[in-house]
matplotlib code that plots the C-alpha trace (Angstrom):
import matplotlib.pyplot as plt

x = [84.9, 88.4, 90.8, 94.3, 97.0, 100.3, 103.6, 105.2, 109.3, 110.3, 111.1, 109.6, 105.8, 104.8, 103.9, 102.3, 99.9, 98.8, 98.1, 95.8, 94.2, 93.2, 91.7, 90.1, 88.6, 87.3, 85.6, 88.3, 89.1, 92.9, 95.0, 98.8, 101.4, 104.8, 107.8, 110.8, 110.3, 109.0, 107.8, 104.0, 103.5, 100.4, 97.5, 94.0, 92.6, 90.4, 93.5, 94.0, 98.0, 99.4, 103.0, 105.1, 105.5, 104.8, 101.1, 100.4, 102.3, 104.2, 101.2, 98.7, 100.5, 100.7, 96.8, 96.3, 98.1, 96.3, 93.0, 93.8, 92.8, 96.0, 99.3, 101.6, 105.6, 106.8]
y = [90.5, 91.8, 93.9, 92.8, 94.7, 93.0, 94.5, 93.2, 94.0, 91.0, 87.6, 84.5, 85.4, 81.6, 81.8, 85.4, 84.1, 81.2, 83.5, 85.7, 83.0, 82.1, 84.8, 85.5, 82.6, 84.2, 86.9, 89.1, 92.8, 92.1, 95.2, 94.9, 97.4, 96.9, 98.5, 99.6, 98.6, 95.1, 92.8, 92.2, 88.4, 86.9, 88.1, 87.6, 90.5, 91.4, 92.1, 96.2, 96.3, 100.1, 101.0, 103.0, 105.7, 106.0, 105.4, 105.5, 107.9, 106.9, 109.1, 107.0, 103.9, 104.7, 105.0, 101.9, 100.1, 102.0, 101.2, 97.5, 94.7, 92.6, 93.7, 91.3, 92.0, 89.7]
z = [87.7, 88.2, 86.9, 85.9, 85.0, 83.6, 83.3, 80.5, 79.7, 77.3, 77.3, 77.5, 77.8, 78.2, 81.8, 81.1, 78.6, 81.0, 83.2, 81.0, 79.2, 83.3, 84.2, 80.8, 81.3, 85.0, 83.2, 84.5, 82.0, 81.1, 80.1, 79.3, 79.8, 77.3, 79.0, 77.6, 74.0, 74.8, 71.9, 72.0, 72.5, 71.2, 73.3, 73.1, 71.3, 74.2, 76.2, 76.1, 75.3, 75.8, 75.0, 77.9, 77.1, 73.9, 74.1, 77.9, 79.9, 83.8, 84.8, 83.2, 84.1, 87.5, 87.8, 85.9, 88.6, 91.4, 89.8, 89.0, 91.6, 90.5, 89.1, 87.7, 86.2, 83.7]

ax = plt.figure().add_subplot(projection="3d")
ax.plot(x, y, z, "-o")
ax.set_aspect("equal")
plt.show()
């Protein structure tokens, strides 16, 4: 089981939900990170979805992508 981490700034999130429902389906943990005000699309709710930085710091962040086995921008 792996850990993703996606880094989410807006747009079109078709591609991005693919994606998660994917490795969802893997039995990966999915956490989402919404930069700079981003809209949150319609994630599963057992994707973890933290605002920067208004609910997870750079700091934070910055560990989260250290600690994550796959990192993804949107």
């Amino acid at each position: 089981m792996a850990a993703a981490l996606h880094l989410y700034k807006g747009g079109d999130a078709s591609v991005a939900l693919a994606a998660i429902e994917a490795q969802l389906a893997a039995g990966d943990t999915v956490t989402m990170a919404l930069l700079h005000g981003a809209a949150k699309p319609m994630v599963p709710d057992t994707v973890r979805v933290h605002r920067v930085p208004e609910e997870l710091s750079w700091e934070h962040l910055l560990e989260k992508i250290f600690a994550a086995d796959h990192v993804v921008t949107w």
